[in-house]
N, C-alpha and C positions, 0 to 999 in steps of 0.2 A: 274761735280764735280772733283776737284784735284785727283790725285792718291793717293790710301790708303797707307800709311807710316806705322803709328800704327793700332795695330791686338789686339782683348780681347784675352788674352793668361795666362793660367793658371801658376802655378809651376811647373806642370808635361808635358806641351808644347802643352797641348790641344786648338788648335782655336778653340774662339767661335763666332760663324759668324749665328746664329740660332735667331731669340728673337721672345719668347712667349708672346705676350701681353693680359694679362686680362681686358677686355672692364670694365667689369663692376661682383659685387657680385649678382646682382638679375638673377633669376633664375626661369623659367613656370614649372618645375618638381622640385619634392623633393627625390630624389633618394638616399635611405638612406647610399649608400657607398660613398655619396659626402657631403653631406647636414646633420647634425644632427637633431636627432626627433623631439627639440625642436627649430631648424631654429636657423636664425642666428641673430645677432644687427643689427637691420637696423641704419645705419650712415646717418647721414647729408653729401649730395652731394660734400659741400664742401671738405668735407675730401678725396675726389675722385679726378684723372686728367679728367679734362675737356678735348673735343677733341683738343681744340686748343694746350693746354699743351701736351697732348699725341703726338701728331706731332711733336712738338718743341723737346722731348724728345726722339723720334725714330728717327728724324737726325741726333740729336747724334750718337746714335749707327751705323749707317749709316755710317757716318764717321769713324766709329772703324771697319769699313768692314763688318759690317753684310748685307749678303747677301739674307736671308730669312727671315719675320715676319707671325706669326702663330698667328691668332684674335681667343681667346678666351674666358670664362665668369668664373662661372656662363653660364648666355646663352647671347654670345654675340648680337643675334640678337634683344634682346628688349635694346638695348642700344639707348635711344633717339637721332638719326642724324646719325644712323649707313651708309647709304646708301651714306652723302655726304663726313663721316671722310672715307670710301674704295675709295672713287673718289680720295680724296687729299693725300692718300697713293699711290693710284695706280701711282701718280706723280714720284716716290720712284722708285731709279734703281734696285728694290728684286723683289724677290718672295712673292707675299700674296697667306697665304692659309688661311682655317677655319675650326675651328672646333661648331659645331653646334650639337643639339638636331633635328634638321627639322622643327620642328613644324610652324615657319614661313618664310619659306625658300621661297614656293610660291610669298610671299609678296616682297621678294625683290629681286627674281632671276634675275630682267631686269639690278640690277645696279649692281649685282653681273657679270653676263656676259660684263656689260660695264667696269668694273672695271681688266677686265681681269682676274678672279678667275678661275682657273680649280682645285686646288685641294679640295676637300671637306673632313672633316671625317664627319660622323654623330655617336653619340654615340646611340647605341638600344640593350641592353641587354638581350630579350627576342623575340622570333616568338611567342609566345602564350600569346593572349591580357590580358587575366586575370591576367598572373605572371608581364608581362609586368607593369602593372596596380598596382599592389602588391609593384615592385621593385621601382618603380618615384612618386609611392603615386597620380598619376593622370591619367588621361583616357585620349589619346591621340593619342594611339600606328597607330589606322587607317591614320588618317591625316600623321604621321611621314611616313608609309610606301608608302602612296600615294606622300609624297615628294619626297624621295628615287627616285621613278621612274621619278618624274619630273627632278630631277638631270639628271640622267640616258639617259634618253630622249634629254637632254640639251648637250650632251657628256663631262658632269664632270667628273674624276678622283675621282671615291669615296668611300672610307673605310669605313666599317663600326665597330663602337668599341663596343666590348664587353666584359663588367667586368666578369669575370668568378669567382662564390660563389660557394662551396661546398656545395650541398643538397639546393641550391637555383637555378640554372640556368644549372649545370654542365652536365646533360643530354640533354643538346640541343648540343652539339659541333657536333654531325653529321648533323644534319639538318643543322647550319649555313654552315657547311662544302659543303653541297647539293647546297643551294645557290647558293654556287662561281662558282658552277658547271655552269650554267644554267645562268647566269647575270656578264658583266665587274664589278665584285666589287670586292675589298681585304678585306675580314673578318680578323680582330686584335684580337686574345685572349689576355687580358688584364690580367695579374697577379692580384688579390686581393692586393692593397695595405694599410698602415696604416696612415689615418690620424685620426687629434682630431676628437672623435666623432661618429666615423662610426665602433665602437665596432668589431675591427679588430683582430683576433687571427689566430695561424698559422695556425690551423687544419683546418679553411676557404678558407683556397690558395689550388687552382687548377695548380699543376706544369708543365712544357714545358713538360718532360718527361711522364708524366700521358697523357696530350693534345695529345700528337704526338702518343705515345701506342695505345691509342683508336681510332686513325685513322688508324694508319697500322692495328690493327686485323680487322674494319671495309670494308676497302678497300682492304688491302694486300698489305703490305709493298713495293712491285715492281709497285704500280700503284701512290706511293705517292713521289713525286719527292719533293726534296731540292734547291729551286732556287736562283737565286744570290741576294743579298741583297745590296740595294743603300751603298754607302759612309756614314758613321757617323748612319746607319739606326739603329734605336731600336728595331726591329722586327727580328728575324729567319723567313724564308721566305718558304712557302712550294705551291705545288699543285697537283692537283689528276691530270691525265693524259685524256686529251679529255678536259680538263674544260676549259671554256671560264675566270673564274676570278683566283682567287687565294687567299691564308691564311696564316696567319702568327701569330708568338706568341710574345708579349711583356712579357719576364722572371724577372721584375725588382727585383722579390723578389729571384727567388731560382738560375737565371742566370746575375746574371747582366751587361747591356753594358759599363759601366762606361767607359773605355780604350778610346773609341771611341767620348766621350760624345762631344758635340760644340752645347749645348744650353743653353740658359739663358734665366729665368722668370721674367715678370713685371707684377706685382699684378696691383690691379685695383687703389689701393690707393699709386700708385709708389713707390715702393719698390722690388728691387734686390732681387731675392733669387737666388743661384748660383748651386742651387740642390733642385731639390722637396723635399727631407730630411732635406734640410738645416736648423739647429737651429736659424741661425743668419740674416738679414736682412739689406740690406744697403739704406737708406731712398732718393728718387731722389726728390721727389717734393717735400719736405721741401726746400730741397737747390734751386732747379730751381725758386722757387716760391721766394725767399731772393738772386735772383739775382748770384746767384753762379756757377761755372762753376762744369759741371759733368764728364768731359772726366775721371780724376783721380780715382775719385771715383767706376767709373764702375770698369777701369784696377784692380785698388787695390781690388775690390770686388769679383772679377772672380779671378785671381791673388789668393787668399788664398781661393781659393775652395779646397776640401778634395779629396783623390785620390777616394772613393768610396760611395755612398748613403749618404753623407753627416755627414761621417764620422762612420757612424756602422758599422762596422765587416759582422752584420750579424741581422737579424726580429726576433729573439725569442722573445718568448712574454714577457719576462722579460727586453730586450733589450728595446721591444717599450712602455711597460710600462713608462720610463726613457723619453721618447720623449717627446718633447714641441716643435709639430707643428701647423700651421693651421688647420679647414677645409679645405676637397679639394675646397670646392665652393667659397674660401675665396684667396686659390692658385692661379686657373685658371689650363685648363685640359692640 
């Protein structure tokens, strides 16, 4: 491939060299801070990028330097032909990572390994099957965690996310913390965030500050080390001392990374959003699909991204009252 010229480059000089692609909106859990109670539209396929288009479409960005693509859903692994579109990515001079549920991870770890994948996240919100069971509306939690280790076993790089809910989840933070002790994995505390649907209020958000208190009294503040944190990283980074993994906090609601930010989302149904907040959307497969050229479009779409959260100050609930976003399950994680 020629040498990259053009760079997705915001107003504020941020490269975005990141691209999150949403395989697909279906989804094996119903996990109610993604997915609304009452589910979602199921669309006619057409209205979706095919693999072929999705390829055609992640060249592009290719081309504008992105150096990383993140496959995710919904759950990207029930995406029909998931196994041969990683083959013809892995083609691709980036980084493929994924993010997954687990649940059928088994099924395709040979063409994940041949596909050259080592980063994994798995999202698992819960060590205790019943809450577990409670929070995804489904039973599944054994199979996931039997993946986990298949991973594990496989020597993937693997995170595991977890949404952290007030009086829903927020007394497990030592146990996950115990984990990283004991297994190579990086535990994510995940901020509670707001989308359509998932009856999001501030008093729900579990803060960096709270997160990180209740490991220092737990531990003792001298056994909990502050570690460095990758380039562009959206995590604060921590570890107990002796531990074989490690933990970290995504703050998107009461810290946020924005400064740092160089990613950009592609919905399942091709469409740009240049912030998970973002209100506005810029449509690729209409135009791809009517023979149109997309280079401009990306530039000008990342190009007038907002310096913060997609433009809010700040999550008061009065603030997100105001919001017109998607579901998360409609985003992509």
């Amino acid at each position: 491939m020629d040498n990259q010229i053009e760079k997705i480059v915001d107003k504020y000089g941020r490269v975005h060299d990141y691209l999150r692609i949403s395989l697909t909106e279906r989804c094996n859990l119903r996990c109610f801070y993604c997915m609304p109670a009452e589910g979602i539209e199921l669309r006619d396929k057409a209205e979706f990028m095919s693999s072929e288009e999705l390829l055609a479409i992640a060249k592009v960005f290719v081309e504008l330097g992105v150096k990383k693509i993140r496959l995710t859903g919904g759950e990207p692994l029930v995406k029909r032909g998931f196994d041969d579109l990683i083959q013809e990515l892995a083609k691709l001079p980036i980084e493929i990572a994924l993010t997954t549920n687990a649940i059928l991870i088994d099924s395709h770890l040979d063409a994940l390994l041949k596909a050259g994948i080592k980063n994994i996240n798995v999202s698992l919100d819960s060590l205790k099957e019943e809450r577990f069971n409670t929070i995804s509306r489904r039973s599944y939690f054994h199979k996931i965690k039997e993946n986990i280790s298949l991973l594990l076993e496989n020597d993937f790089n693997v995170k595991i996310n977890v949404v952290l809910m007030r009086d829903v989840n927020d007394d497990e933070i030592i146990d996950f913390v115990e984990w990283s002790r004991t297994e190579k994995i990086h535990i994510r505390f995940i901020e509670f965030m707001p989308f359509d649907g998932n009856n999001w209020n501030l008093e729900k958000k579990v803060s960096l500050k709270e997160i990180i208190d209740k490991v220092n009294f737990f531990y003792g503040a001298d056994k909990v080390m502050r570690i460095e944190d990758a380039k562009n990283d959206t995590t604060k980074n921590y570890q107990i001392k002796g531990s074989i993994g490690s933990f970290g906090v995504i703050s998107s609601v009461t810290n946020p990374f924005c400064s740092t930010c160089n990613r950009i989302r592609l919905t399942a149904d091709g469409k740009i959003k240049n912030c998970l907040f973002s209100q506005s959307e810029t449509d690729l497969l209409t135009e791809y699909r009517a023979g149109n050229p997309l280079k401009e479009l990306i530039l000008n779409a990342i190009h007038s991204k907002y310096k913060e959260r997609g433009g809010f100050a700040d999550f008061s609930n009065e603030t997100v009252r105001k919001m017109k976003n998607r579901s998360m399950i409609t985003i992509g994680g």
